[in-house]
C-alpha positions as CSV (number, residue, x, y, z in Angstrom):
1,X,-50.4,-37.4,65.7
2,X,-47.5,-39.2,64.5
3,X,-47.8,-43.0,66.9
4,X,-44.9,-43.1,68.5
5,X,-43.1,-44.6,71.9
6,X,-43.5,-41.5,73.4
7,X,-42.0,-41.4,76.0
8,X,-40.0,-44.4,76.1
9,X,-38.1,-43.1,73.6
10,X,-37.4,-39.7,75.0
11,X,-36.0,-41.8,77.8
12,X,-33.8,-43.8,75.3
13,X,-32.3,-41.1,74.1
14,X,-31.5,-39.7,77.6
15,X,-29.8,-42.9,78.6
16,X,-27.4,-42.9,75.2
17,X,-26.9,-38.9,75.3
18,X,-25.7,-39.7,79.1
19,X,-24.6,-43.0,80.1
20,X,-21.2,-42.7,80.4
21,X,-21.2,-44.6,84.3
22,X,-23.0,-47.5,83.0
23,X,-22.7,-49.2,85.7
24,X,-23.4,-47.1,88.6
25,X,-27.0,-48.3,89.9
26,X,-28.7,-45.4,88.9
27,X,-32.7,-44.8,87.2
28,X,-31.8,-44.1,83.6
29,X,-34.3,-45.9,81.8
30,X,-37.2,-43.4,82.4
31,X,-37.7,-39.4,83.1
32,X,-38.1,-38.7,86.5
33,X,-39.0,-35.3,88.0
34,X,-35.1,-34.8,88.3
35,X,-34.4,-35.4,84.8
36,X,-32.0,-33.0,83.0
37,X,-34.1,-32.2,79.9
38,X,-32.1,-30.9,77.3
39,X,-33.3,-32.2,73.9
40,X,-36.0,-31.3,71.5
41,X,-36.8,-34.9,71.2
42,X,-38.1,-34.6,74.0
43,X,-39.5,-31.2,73.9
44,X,-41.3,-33.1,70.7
45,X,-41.9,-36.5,72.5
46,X,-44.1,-34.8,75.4
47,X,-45.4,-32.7,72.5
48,X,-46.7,-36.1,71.0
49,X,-47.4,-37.7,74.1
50,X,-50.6,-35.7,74.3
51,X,-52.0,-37.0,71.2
52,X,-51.9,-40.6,72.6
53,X,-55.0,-41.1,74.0
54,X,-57.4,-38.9,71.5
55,X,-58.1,-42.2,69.5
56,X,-58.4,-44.4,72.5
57,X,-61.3,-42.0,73.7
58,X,-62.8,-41.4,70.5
59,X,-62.5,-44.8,68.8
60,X,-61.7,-47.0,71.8
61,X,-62.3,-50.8,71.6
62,X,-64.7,-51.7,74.5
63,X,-63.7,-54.0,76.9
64,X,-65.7,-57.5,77.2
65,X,-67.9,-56.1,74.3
66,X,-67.1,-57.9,70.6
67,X,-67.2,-55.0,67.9
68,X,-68.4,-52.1,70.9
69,X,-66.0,-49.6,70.1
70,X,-66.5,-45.3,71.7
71,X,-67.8,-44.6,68.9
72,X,-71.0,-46.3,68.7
73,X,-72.4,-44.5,71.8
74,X,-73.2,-41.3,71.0
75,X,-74.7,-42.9,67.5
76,X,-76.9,-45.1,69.1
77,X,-78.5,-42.2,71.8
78,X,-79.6,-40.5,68.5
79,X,-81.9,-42.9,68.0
80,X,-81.1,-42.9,64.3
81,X,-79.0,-46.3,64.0
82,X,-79.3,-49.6,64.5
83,X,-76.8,-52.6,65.1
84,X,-76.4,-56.3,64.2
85,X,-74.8,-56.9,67.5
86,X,-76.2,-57.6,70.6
87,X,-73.0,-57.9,72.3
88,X,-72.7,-53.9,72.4
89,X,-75.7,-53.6,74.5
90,X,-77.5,-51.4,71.2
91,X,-80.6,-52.0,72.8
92,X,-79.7,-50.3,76.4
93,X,-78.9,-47.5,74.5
94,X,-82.1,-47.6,72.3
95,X,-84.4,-48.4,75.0
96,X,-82.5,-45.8,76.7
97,X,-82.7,-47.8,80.0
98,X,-78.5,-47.3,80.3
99,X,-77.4,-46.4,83.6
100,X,-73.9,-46.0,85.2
101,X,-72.3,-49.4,84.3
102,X,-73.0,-49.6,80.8
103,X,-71.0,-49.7,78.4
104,X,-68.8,-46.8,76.6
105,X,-69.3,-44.1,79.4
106,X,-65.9,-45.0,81.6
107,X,-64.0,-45.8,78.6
108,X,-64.7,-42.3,77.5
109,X,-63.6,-41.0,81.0
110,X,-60.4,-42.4,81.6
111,X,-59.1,-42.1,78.3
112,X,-60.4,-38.2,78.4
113,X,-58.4,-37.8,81.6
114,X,-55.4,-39.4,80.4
115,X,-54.9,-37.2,77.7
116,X,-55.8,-34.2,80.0
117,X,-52.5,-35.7,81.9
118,X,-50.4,-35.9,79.7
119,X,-51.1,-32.6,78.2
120,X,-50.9,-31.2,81.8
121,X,-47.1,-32.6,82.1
122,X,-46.4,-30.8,78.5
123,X,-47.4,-27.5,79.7
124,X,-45.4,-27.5,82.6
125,X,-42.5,-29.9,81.4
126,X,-41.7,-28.2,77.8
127,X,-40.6,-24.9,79.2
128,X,-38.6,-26.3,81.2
129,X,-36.2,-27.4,78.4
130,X,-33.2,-25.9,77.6
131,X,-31.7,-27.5,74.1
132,X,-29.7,-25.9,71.4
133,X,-32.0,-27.5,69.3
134,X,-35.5,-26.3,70.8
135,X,-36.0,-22.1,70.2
136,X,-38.5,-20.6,72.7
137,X,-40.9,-20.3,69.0
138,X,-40.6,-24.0,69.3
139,X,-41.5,-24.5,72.8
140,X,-44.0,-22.0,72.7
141,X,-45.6,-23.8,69.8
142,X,-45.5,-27.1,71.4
143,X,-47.2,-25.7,74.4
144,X,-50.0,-24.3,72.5
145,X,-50.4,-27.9,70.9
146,X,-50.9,-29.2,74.2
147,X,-53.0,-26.5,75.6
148,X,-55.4,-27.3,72.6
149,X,-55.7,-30.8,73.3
150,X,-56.6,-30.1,76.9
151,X,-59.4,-28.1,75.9
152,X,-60.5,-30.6,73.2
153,X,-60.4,-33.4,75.8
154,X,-62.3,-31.1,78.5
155,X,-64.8,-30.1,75.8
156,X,-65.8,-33.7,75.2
157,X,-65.8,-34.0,79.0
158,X,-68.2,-31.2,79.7
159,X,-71.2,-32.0,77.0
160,X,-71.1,-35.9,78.1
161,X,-71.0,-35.3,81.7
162,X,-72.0,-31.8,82.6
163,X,-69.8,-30.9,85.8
164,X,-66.4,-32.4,86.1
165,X,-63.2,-32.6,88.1
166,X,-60.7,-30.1,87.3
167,X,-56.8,-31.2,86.9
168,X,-54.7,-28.9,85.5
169,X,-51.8,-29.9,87.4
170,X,-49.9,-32.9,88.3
171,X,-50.8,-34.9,91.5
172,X,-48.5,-35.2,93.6
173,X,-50.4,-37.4,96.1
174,X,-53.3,-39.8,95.8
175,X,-55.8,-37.2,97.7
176,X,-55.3,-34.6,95.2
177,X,-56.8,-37.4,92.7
178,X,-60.1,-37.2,94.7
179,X,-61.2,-34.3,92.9
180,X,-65.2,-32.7,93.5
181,X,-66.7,-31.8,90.2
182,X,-66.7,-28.6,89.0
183,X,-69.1,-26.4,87.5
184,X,-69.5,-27.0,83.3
185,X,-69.3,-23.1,82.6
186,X,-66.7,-22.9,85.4
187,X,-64.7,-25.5,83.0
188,X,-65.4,-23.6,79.7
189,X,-64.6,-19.9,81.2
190,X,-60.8,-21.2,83.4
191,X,-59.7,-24.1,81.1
192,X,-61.2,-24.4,77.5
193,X,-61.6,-20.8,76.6
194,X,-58.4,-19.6,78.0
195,X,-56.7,-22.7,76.4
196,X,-57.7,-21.9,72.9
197,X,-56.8,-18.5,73.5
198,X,-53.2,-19.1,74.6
199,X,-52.9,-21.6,71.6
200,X,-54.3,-19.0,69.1
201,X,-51.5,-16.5,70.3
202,X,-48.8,-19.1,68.9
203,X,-47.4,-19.5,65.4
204,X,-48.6,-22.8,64.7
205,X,-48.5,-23.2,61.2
206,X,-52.0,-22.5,59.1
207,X,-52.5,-25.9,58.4
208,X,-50.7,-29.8,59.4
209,X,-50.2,-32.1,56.7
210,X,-49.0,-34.6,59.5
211,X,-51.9,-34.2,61.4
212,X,-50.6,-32.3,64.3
213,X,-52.8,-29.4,65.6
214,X,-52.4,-26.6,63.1
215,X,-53.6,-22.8,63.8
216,X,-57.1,-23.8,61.6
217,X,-57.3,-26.5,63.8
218,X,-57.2,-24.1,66.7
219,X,-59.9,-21.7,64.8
220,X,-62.0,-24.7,64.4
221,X,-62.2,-25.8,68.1
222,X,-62.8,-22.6,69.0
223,X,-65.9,-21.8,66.7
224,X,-67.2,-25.1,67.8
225,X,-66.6,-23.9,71.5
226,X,-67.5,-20.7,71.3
227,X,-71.4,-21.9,69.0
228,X,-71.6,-24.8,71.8
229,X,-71.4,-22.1,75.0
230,X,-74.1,-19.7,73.1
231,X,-76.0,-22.7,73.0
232,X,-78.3,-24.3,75.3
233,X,-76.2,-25.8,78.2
234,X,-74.3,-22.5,79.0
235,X,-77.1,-19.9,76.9
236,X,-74.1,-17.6,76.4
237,X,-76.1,-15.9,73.7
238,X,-75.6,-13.4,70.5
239,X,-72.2,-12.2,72.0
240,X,-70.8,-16.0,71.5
241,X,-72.7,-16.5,68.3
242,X,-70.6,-13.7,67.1
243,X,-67.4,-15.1,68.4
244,X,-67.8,-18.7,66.8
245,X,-68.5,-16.3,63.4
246,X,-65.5,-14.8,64.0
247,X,-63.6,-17.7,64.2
248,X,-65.1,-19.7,61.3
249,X,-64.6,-16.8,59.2
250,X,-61.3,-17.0,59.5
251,X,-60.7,-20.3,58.6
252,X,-63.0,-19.2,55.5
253,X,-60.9,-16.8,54.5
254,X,-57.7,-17.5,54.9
255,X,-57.7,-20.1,52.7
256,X,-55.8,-23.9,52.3
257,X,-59.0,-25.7,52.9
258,X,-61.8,-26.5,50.5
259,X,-64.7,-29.4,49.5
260,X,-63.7,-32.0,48.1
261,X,-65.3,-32.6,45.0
262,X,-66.3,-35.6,45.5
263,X,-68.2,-37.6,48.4
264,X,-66.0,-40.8,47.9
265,X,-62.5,-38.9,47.8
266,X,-62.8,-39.0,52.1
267,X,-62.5,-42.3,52.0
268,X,-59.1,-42.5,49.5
269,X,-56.1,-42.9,52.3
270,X,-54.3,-40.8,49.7
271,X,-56.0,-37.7,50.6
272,X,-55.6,-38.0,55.0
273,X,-54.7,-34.7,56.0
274,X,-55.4,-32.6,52.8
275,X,-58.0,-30.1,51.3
276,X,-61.2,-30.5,53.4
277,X,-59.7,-32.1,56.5
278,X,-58.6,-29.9,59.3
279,X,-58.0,-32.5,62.3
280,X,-57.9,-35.9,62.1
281,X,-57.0,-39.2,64.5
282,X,-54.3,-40.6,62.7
283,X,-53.8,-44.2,61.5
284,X,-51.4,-46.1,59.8
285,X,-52.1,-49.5,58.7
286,X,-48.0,-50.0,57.9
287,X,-47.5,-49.4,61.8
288,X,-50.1,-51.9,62.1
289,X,-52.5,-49.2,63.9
290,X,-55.7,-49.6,61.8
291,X,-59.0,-47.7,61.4
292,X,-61.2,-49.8,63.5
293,X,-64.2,-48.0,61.9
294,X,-64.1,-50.4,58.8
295,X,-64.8,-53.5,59.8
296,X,-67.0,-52.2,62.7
297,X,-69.2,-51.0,59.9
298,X,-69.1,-53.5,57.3
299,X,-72.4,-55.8,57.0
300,X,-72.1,-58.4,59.4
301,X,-71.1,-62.1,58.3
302,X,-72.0,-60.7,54.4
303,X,-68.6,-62.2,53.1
304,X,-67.6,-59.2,51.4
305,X,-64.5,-58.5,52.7
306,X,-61.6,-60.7,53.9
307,X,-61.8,-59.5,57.7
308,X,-62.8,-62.4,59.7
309,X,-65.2,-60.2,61.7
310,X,-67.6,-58.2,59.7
311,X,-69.0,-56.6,62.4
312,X,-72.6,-54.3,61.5
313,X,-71.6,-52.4,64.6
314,X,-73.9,-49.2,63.6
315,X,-76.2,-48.8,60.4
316,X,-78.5,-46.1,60.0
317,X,-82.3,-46.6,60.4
318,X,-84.2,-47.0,56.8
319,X,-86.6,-43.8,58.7
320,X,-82.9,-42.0,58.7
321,X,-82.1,-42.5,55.0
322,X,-85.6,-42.3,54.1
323,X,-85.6,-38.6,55.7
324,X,-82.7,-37.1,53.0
325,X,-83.8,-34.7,50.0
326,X,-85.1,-36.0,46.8
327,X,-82.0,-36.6,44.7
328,X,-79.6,-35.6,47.3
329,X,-76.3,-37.3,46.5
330,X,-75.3,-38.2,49.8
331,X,-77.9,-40.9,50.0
332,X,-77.4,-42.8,46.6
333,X,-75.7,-45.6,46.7
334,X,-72.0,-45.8,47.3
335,X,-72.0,-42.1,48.3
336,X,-72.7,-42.1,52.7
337,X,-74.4,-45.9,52.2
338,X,-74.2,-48.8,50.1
339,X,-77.1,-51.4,50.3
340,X,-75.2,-54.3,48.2
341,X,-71.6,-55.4,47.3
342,X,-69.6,-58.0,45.4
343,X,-68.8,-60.9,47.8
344,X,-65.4,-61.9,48.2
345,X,-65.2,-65.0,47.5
346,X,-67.1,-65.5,44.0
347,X,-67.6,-62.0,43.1
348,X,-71.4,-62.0,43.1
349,X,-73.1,-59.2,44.1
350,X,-74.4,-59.5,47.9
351,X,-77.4,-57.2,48.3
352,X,-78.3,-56.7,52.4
353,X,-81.2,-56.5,54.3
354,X,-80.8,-53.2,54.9
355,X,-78.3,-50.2,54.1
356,X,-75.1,-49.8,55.8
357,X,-72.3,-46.8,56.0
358,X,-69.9,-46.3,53.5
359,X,-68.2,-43.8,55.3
360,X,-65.7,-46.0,56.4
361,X,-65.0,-47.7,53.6
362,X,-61.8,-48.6,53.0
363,X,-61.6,-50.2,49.7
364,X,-58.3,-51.9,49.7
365,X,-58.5,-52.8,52.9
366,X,-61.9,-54.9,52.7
367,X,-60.6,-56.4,49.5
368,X,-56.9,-57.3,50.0
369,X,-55.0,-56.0,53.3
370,X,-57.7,-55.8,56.1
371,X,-55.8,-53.3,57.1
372,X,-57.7,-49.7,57.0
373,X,-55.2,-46.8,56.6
374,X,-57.9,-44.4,57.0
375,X,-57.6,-41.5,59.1
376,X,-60.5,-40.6,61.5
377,X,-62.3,-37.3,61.0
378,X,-62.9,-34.6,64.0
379,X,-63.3,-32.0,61.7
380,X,-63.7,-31.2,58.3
381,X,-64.7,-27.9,56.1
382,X,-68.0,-28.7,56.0
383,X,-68.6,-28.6,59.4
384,X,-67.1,-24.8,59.7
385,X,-69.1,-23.6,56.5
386,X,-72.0,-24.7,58.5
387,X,-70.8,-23.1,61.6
388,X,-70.4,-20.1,60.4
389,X,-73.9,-20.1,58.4
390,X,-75.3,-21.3,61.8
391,X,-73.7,-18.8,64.0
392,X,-73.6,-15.4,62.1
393,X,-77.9,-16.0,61.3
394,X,-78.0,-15.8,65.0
395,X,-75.7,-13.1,65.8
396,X,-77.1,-11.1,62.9
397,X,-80.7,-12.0,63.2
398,X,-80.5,-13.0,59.6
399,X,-78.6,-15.2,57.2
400,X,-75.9,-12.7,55.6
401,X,-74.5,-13.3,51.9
402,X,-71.7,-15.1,52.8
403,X,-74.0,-17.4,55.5
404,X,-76.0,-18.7,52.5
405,X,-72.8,-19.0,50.1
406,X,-72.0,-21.2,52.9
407,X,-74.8,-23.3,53.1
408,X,-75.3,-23.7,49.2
409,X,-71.6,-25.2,49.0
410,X,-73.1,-28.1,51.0
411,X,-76.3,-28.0,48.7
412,X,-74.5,-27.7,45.5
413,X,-72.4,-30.6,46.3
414,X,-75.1,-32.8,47.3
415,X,-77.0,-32.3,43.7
416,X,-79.3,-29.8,45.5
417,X,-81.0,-26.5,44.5
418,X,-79.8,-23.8,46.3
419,X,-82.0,-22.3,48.9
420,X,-82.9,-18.9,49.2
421,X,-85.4,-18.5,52.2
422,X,-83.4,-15.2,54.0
423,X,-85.7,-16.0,57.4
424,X,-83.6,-16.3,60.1
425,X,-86.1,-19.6,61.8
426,X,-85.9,-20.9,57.8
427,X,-82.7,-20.5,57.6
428,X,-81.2,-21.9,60.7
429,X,-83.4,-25.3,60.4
430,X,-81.9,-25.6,57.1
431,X,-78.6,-25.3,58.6
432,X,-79.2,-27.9,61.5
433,X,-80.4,-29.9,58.4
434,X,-77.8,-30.1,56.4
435,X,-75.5,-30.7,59.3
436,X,-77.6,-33.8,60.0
437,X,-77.2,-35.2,56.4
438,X,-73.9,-34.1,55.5
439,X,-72.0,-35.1,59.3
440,X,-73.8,-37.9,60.1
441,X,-72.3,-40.8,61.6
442,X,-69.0,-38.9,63.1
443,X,-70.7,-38.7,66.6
444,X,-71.6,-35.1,66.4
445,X,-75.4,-35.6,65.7
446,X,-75.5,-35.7,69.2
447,X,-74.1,-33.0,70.5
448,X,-76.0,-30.8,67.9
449,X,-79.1,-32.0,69.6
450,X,-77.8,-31.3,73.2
451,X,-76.9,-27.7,72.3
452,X,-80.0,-26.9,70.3
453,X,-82.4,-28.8,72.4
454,X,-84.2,-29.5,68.6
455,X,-84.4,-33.3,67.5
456,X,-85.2,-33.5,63.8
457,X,-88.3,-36.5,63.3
458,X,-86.9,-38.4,60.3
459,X,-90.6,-39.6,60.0
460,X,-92.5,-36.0,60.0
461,X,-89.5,-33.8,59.0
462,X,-90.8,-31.4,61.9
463,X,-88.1,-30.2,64.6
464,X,-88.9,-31.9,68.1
465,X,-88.2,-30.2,71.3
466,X,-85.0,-32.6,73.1
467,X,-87.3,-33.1,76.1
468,X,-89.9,-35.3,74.6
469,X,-89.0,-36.7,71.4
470,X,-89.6,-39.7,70.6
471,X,-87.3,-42.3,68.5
472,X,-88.5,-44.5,65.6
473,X,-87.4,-47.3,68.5
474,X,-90.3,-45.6,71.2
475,X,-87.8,-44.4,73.2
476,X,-89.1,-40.5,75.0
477,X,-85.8,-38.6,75.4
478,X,-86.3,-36.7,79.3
479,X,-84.4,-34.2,81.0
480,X,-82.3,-37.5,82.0
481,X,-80.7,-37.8,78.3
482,X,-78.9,-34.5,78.6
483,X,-76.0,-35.6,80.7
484,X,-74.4,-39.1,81.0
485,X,-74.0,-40.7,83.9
486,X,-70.5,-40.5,85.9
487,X,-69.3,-44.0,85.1
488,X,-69.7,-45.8,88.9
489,X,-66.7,-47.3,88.9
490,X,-65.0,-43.4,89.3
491,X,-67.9,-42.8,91.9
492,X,-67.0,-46.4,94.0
493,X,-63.1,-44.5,94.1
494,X,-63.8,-40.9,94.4
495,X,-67.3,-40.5,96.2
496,X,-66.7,-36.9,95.8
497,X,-67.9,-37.1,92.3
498,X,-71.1,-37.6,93.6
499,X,-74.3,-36.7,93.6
500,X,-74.4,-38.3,90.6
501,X,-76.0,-36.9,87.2
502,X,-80.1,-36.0,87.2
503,X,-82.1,-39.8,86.8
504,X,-78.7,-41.8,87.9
């Protein structure tokens, strides 16, 4: 996910590879359908053209919102965080009074669809190339990169908003843009499936130290597909269980990823795209394209840092942190949280009203550059060991050896005796437990909930039915809370995209 002027710089090269009648009044400063593409910079720039927008949607800035960012949205529906800033409308989301014009949801749309665009003009423009630098092995693997993303961006698409237009072409007039939605399964069974599936016949390499999809990466995806269609918004059942097993297996097995030893090594820029990481948004603070996470998360106006804004976009709730283990690691200080830090400008220690995340904690950049090279996380080994515990229980009917192996690596790590209840009820909750603690705060909290229809109450430790819980904030979560609402201004342009979600 190298930033680069994409395409602008394809085009570049096509003008000095070609413009020998320099003056004859001719488009050369851009690719046109009647472009002659011959060069594997090319081949590599629509390659990388796809990856544009996957940070925009996942860590977009909001517009007209000071420190609301993608991000924050699907923390805040947990009802597990809180925020220091009422400019990013927090409380509509805790309240849960949000409708189709609040923030985060059209942000999430358009920049979901603009990489689905981009990826669609990679799949048909790559083959197209003919370059004594660009084998068909090379093209085919390019492809498959793109074919991943599309699913990836479709998959985000489908558990936020249910039923969705489907573009896997390019428009060639503005009426094929006024797309109807289609079904969610409809979306899973013709795009995101068969996507993965073309992308896992490639020879990607096993693993990207660059950051580009890598063949675990496609593993990943589709264990996390695969567990989320067996779940509760398609019920695919035991037969999809098995196939997220499958898949998360693999990545097991074949080896080149493993736990970091420690909790604090995620957050050393030295370590981006190594050991645990699979796929990660890529940032650079010498391209001047910084993690926005830090100072989003850093105590607001506490004076520990040299950013200007100190932002306390998202902290957890103290029922949240209250709900970890007894001794479990992840919750001590400096591990996931910090409650107090030196300030910056005479060194004494700051303590805070309340804990914050740590997660994101750059240190260099908070002390000296403000500028965070840290990469963001989609996926980690952590999350497959828990996949695969989680799926194989349920495609077994019981937690195998490997399954709790799995589970214990998480324990172990976070100082915690292993477990050793072989019940496959037992078992999973543990699972959905751990992935609670151990990925919380990188927005897939959520989602867990929506697939398993199970909320875990941080105040009794029991496991809530979706339909009904209620936050430590008093918000009820209905049958409303399991689909966002189509943002209105794509409903105002495209009425065809109505009627709108249930409750909107």
């Amino acid at each position: 996910m190298k930033n680069r002027k994409y395409l602008a710089g394809a085009a570049l090269i096509l003008l000095l590879a070609s413009c020998t009648k320099f003056l004859e009044e001719k488009p050369t400063s851009f690719i046109t359908p009647d472009s002659k593409l011959t060069s594997g910079k090319v081949a590599r720039a629509f390659a990388d053209g796809c990856y544009q927008n996957l940070s925009k949607a996942v860590l977009g800035g909001q517009p007209s919102s000071y420190g609301g960012n993608t991000w924050n949205l699907m923390e805040y529906m947990t009802g597990k965080s809180g925020s220091d800033l009422g400019q990013t409308n927090y409380t509509t989301f805790q309240s849960l009074a949000y409708n189709s014009t609040s923030f985060y949801f059209d942000t999430w749309w358009q920049y979901l669809y603009k990489g689905i665009g981009a990826c669609n003009e990679a799949i048909v423009s790559i083959p197209k190339i003919v370059a004594g630098d660009l084998s068909d092995e090379s093209k085919t693997n390019m492809v498959a990169e793109a074919h991943t993303l599309r699913a990836l961006y479709y998959f985000y698409l489908v558990r936020m908003y249910g039923a969705v237009p489907k573009v896997t072409e390019l428009a060639t007039s503005f009426d094929q843009l006024k797309l109807p939605r289609t079904p969610a399964k409809a979306i899973y069974d013709s795009i995101i499936i068969p996507d993965l599936l073309i992308a896992e016949k490639s020879t990607l390499a096993w693993r990207s130290g660059t950051g580009t999809i890598s063949m675990g990466a496609v593993k990943t995806i589709l264990a996390d597909v695969y567990l989320t269609y067996a779940g509760a918004a398609i019920n695919g059942g035991n037969e999809y269980y098995a196939e997220s097993a499958k898949r998360s297996l693999e990545v097991i097995n074949n080896g080149g990823y493993s736990l970091f030893p420690e909790y604090t090594d995620m957050i050393n820029p030295a370590n981006k795209n190594t050991k645990e990481f699979i796929l990660q948004v890529q940032y650079s603070a010498s391209a001047n394209q910084n993690n926005p996470l830090t100072p989003l998360t850093i105590p607001n106006y506490s004076g520990i840092s040299k950013y200007s804004d100190e932002y306390g976009s998202v902290y957890p709730s103290k029922q949240f942190i209250a709900s970890f283990p007894a001794g479990d690691k992840r919750a001590k200080e400096r591990q996931f949280f910090y409650s107090s830090y030196p300030s910056a400008k005479d060194g004494k220690v700051v303590t805070f009203s309340h804990p914050y995340l740590y997660k994101w904690f750059d240190v260099n950049a908070v002390t000296n550059t403000v500028k965070s090279n840290l990469n963001y996380t989609l996926y980690r080994y952590a999350d497959v060991l828990l996949m695969y515990a989680e799926a194989s229980n349920r495609a077994e009917g019981a937690p195998n050896v490997r399954a709790l192996q799995c589970l214990n690596a998480i324990r172990t790590r976070a100082q915690l005796a292993p477990f050793a209840n072989t019940g496959k009820d037992a078992f999973e909750k543990e699972v959905w437990s751990q992935r609670y603690f151990e990925l919380c705060f990188e927005n897939k909290m959520w989602f867990d909930m929506l697939r398993t229809r199970k909320v875990r109450n941080d105040v009794t430790g029991a496991w809530d039915n979706f339909v009904g819980h209620k936050t430590v904030f008093n918000a009820t979560f209905s049958e409303k809370q399991l689909l966002f609402p189509v943002p209105k201004q794509e409903t105002d342009v495209n009425p065809n995209l109505l009627p709108n979600n249930t409750g909107f």
